[in-house]
Structure formats: C-alpha cells, structure tokens
C-alpha positions as CSV (number, residue, x, y, z in Angstrom):
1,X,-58.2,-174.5,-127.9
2,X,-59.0,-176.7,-125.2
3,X,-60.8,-180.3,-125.8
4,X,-63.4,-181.9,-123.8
5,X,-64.0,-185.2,-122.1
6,X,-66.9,-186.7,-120.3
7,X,-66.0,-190.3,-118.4
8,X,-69.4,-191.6,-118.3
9,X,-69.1,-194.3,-115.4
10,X,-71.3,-196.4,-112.8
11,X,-72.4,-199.6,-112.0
12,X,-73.0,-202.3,-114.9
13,X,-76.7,-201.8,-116.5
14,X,-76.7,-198.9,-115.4
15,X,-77.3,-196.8,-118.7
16,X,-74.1,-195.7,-119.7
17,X,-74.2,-197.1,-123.1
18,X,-78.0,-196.0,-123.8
19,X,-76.8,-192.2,-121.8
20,X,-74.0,-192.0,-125.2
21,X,-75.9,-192.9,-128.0
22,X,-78.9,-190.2,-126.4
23,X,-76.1,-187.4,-125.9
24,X,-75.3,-188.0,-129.1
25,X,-78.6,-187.5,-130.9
26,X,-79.0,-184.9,-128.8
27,X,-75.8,-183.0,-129.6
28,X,-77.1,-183.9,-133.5
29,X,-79.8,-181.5,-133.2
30,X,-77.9,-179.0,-131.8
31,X,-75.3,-179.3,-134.5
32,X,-72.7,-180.5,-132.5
33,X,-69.8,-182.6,-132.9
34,X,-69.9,-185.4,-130.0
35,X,-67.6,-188.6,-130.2
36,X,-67.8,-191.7,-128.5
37,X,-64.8,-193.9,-127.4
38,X,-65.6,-196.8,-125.6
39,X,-63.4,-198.0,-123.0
40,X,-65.2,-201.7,-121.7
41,X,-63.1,-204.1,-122.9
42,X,-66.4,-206.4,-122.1
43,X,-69.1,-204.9,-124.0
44,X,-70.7,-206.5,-126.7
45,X,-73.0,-204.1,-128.5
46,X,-73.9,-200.5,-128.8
47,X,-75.7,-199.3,-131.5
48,X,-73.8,-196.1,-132.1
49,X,-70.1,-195.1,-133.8
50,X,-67.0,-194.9,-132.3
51,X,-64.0,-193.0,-132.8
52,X,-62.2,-196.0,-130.7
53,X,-62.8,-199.4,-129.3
54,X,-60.5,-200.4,-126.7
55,X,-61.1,-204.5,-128.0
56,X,-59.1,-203.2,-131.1
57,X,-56.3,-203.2,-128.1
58,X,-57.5,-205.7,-125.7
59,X,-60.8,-208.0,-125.4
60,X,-61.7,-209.8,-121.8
61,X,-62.4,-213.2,-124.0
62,X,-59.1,-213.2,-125.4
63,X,-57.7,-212.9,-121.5
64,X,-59.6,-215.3,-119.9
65,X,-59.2,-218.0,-122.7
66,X,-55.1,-217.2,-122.2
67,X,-54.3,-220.4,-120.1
68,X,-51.5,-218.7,-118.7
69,X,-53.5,-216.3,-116.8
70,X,-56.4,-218.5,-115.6
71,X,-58.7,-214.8,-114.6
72,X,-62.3,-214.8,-114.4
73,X,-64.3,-212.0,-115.5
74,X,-63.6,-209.9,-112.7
75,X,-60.1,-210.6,-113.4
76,X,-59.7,-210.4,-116.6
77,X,-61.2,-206.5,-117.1
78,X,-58.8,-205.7,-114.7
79,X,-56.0,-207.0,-116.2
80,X,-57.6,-205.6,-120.1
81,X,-57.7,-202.0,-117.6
82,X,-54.0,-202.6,-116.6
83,X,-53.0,-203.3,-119.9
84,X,-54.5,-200.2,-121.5
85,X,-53.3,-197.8,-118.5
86,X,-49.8,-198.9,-119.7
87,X,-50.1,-198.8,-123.6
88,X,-51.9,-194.3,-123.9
89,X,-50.0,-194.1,-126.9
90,X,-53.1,-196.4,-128.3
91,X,-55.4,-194.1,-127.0
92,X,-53.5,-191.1,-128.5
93,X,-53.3,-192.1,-132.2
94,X,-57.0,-193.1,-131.8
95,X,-57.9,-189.4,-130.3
96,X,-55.9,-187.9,-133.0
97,X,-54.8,-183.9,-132.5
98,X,-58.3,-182.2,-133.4
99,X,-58.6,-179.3,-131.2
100,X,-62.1,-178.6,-129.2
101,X,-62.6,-182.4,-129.7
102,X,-65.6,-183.3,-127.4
103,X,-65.3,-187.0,-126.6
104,X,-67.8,-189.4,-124.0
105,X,-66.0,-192.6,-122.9
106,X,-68.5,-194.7,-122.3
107,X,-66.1,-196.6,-119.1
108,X,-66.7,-200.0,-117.8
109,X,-68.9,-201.1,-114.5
110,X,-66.6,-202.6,-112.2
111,X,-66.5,-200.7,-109.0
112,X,-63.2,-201.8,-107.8
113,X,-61.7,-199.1,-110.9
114,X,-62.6,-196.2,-109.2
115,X,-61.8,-197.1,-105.4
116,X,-58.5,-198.5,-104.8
117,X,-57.1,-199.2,-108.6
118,X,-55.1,-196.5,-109.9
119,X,-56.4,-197.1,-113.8
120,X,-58.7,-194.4,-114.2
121,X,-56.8,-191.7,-112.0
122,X,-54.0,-192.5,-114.8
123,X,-56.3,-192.2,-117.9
124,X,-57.3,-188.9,-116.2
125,X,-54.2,-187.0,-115.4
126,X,-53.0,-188.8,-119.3
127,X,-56.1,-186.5,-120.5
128,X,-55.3,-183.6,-118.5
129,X,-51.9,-183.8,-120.1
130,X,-53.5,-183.6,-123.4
131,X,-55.3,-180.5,-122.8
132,X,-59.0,-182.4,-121.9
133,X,-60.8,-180.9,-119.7
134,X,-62.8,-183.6,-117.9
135,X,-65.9,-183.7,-116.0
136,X,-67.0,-187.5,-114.6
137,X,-70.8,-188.3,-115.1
138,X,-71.8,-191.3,-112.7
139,X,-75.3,-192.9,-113.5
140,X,-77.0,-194.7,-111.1
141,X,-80.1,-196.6,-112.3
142,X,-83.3,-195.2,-110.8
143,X,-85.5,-198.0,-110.0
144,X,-82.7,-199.2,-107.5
145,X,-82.6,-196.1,-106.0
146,X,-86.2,-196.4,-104.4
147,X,-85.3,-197.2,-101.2
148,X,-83.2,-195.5,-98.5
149,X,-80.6,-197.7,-98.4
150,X,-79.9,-198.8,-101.7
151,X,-79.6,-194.9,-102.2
152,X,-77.3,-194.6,-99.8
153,X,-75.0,-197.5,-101.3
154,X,-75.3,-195.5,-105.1
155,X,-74.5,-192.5,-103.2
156,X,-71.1,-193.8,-101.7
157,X,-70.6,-195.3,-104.7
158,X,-70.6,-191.9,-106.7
159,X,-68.7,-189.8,-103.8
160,X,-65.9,-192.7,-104.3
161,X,-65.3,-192.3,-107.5
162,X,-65.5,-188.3,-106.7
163,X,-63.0,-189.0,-104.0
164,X,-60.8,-191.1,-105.8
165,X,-60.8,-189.0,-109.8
166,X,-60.6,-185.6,-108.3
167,X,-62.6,-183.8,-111.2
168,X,-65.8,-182.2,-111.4
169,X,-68.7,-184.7,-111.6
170,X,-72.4,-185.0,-112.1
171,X,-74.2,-187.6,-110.8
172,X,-77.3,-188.7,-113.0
173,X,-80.2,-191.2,-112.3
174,X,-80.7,-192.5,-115.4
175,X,-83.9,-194.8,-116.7
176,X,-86.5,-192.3,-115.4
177,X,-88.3,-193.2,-118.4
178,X,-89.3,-196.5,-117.1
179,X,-90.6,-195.2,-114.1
180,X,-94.2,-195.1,-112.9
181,X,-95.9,-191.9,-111.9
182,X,-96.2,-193.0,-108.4
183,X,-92.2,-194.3,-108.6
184,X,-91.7,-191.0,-110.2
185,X,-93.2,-189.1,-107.6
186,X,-91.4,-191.1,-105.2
187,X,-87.9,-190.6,-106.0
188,X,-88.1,-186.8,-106.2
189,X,-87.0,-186.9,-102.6
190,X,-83.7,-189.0,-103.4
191,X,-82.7,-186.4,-106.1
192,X,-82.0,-183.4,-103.5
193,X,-82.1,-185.4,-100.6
194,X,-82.5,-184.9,-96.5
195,X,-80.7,-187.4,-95.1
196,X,-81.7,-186.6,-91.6
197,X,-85.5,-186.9,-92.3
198,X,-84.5,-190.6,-94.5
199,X,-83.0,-191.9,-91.5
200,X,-86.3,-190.8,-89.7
201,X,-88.1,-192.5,-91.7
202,X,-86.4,-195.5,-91.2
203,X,-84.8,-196.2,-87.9
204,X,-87.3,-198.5,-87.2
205,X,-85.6,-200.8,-89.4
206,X,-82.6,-200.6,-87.6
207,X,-82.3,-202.9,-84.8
208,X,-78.7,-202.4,-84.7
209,X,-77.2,-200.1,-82.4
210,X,-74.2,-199.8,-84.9
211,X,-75.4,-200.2,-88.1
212,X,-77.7,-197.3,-87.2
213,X,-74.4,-195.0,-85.8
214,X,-72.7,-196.2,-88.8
215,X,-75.5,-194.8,-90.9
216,X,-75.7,-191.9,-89.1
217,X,-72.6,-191.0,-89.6
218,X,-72.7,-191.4,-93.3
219,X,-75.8,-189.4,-93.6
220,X,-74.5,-187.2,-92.1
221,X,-71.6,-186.6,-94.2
222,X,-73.5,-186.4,-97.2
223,X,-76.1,-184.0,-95.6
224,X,-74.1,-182.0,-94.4
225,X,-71.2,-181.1,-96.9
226,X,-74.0,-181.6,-99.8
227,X,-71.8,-183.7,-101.4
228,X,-73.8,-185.4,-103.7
229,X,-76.7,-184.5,-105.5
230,X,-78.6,-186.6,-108.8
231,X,-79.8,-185.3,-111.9
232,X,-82.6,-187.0,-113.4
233,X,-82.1,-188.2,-117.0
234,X,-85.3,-189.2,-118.5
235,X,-83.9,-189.9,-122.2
236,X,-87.6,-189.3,-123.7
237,X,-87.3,-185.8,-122.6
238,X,-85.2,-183.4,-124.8
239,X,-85.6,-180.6,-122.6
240,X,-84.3,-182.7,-119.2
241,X,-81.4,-184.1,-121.7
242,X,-80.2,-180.8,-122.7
243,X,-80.1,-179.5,-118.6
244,X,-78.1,-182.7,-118.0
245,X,-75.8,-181.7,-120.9
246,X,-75.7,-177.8,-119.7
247,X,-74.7,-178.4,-116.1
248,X,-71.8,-181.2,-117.5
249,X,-70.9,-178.0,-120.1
250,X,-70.8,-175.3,-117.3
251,X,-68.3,-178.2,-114.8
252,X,-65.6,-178.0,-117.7
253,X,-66.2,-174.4,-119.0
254,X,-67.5,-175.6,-122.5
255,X,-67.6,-172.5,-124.8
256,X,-65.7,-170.2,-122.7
257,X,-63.3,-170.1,-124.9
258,X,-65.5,-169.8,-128.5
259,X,-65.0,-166.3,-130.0
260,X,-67.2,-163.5,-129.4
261,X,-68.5,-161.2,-131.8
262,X,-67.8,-157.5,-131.1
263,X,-69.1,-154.4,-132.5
264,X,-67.3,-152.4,-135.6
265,X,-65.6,-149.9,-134.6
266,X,-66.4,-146.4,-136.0
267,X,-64.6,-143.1,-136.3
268,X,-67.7,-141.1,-136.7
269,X,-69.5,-138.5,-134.5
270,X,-71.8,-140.3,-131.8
271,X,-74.5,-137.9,-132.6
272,X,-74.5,-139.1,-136.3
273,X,-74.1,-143.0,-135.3
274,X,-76.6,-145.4,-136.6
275,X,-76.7,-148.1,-133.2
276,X,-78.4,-150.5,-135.4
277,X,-76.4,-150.9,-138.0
278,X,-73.5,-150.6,-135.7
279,X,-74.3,-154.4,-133.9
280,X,-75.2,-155.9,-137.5
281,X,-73.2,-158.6,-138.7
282,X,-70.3,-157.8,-140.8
C-alpha cells in the first residue's frame, strides 16, 4: 500500500500551522487517520500533536548561540535544513513503516528552500523512495493578495516552488475567514485569474516602459499556460475544507488503491436470482 504526504509550504504567517491543526479536525470527523510532522526548526508553538519534531534533531537557537558559526536567523534555518537533508535516517525512525500512513509536514517559510537550495527536492525524492506519494500545498495569505501586484509576487512564488519540487501542487489562499464581504468579493477575481484584463486595469501605474514588458511577460506566462490557480481555504467552512482536501486527495490518487467490494458470485439460474440480496453485504 502506498503512503501519503502533503508538504504544506509558503511564506512565514502565512497559515500553514493553523491549515494542519484544521485538516486534522477535519480528517477527525471523517474518521481519518492524519499525522503531522513538523519540519521548522524555528517554530515555537502549535497547538496540535506531532508524530515528529525536527527540534528533537536540530533547533535554530541552538545554531545561532554556536559561536563557531556566528548565522543569523536566515542562516541558521538553513544550516538546521542542511543538517536534516543529510541525517533522513532521523526522519525514517520517526515515520516508522505503517503503510497508507497520511502525513502533513507543516515546512518552514523561507523562500530561498524552494528556489535555488536543493533541501526540499532531497526530502522529496527521500519520500518518493519510501513509497509517499506527495502532493505540495502552497498557502498564500489572502489579505496580501488584494492587489495586482502582490498577487503576482505570491503567484511566482508558488510556480517556484512548482518549478523547482516537481510534484503535483495546490495552491490555497488561506485566512479567508478574516476577510470582509467587500474583500471577499474582491478577491474572487485573483482565485481564477485574467491576467490580461489585471494588467488592464493597472497600466496606469506603470510608468515604466520595462517594468510594464517585464510584467507583461509574466502575465502572460501564467495566463496563458494556466499555471497557477488558488483555492480558497476559509477554515470556518467544513464544506470549503473538505474540497481543499478532495482536490489534494485526487493530485496523489488517495484511495485508489482501498479495496472494493464486489458482488457474490452465484451458481444459480439468472431467472431464479434475487438482485437484492445478491449486492448485500456479506
């Protein structure tokens, strides 16, 4: 049986932590198993359990109090990220060997991991190996997506980390929650967006002759290869939480693979067969 793997990423604050402990409640009522294994060598709370804590392995304090290293912040998560990409085995006695195992790792913030750092392509193919099957769910927070942009910063964002994982991903606004009706309203156009018709809208802004070819140019790569679309995640709303969860469950085939119940086979004549009793549980 295969085992299952969300790598909930985006920018710092912007839900990923508050997205876990809802999928879990969620998966709760559906009576389903959902683990958590948190891979932010930085964070300091969360207020649900999980299966692993990468600051059993490594903690960002500990590295930048090491005088021998002298990192900052910055620094210092990448080095805690280096540090874990070299020691899986951690990881693997954590994960244990429980097949259909459906895991969220709730990944850290920095941007710089999923553009030119090789960390969480490694932790990837290391959970390919292991016979995950991995879907990446980026959150961008809604109320900075508001304006054209800003969207089209979280939208490069997410088609990096696309680009650079190379696994099926769904990109979520999260916090719609705290949205008001008219920001609500508002936003609907950034979730299946026209880029054409944003730039439109705002190329009086531009003043610049080459920011605004620059632009166009990324517009029009998202426009027209639909690269990237957002799902919104309003975690208030158990309907809009389980379509997040069934499009992330369709990207890695969850329950493909669950066994079907077929009908008892019968050696009488058809004329005689009872079809109702025939499809009854055993």
């Amino acid at each position: 049986m295969p085992r299952y793997a969300q790598l909930v990423m985006g920018p710092a604050g912007s839900g990923k932590s508050t997205y876990c402990s809802t999928m879990v409640q969620h998966a709760e009522t559906l009576n389903r198993s959902v683990q958590v294994v948190n891979l932010d060598p930085a964070a300091e709370y969360f207020n649900y359990p999980v299966m692993a804590d990468i600051r059993e392995l490594i903690q960002v304090d500990d590295v930048m109090e090491d005088d021998s290293l002298r990192f900052g912040p910055n620094g210092g998560l990448v080095f805690c990220m280096e540090y874990f990409a070299n020691n899986f085995d951690w990881l693997e006695e954590s994960l244990g060997h429980v097949e259909d195992d459906y895991i969220l790792f709730d990944c850290p913030g920095q941007i710089e991991l999923y553009t030119h750092l090789p960390v969480m392509k490694q932790l990837v193919e290391q959970l390919q190996q292991w016979e995950f099957r991995v879907c990446g769910v980026f959150l961008v927070d809604s109320q900075f997506m508001v304006e054209t942009f800003k969207f089209i910063s979280g939208v490069m964002a997410a088609l990096s980390a696309m680009v650079s994982l190379e696994i099926p991903q769904v990109n979520i606004m999260t916090k719609m929650d705290l949205l008001s009706p008219k920001a609500k309203k508002e936003i609907e156009k950034y979730l299946d967006p026209d880029m054409y018709s944003m730039m439109e809208d705002n190329s009086v802004m531009m003043r610049s002759s080459k920011f605004r070819k620059l632009t166009q140019a990324i517009c029009g790569l998202i426009d027209d290869y639909s690269m990237v679309r957002f799902l919104p995640f309003d975690r208030t709303d158990e309907e809009g939480v389980g379509i997040v969860l069934q499009h992330i469950d369709f990207s890695i085939q969850y329950g493909e693979d669950l066994e079907v119940k077929e009908p008892r086979e019968t050696d009488e004549d058809p004329s005689n067969t009872n079809y109702d009793e025939l499809f009854q549980d055993s």
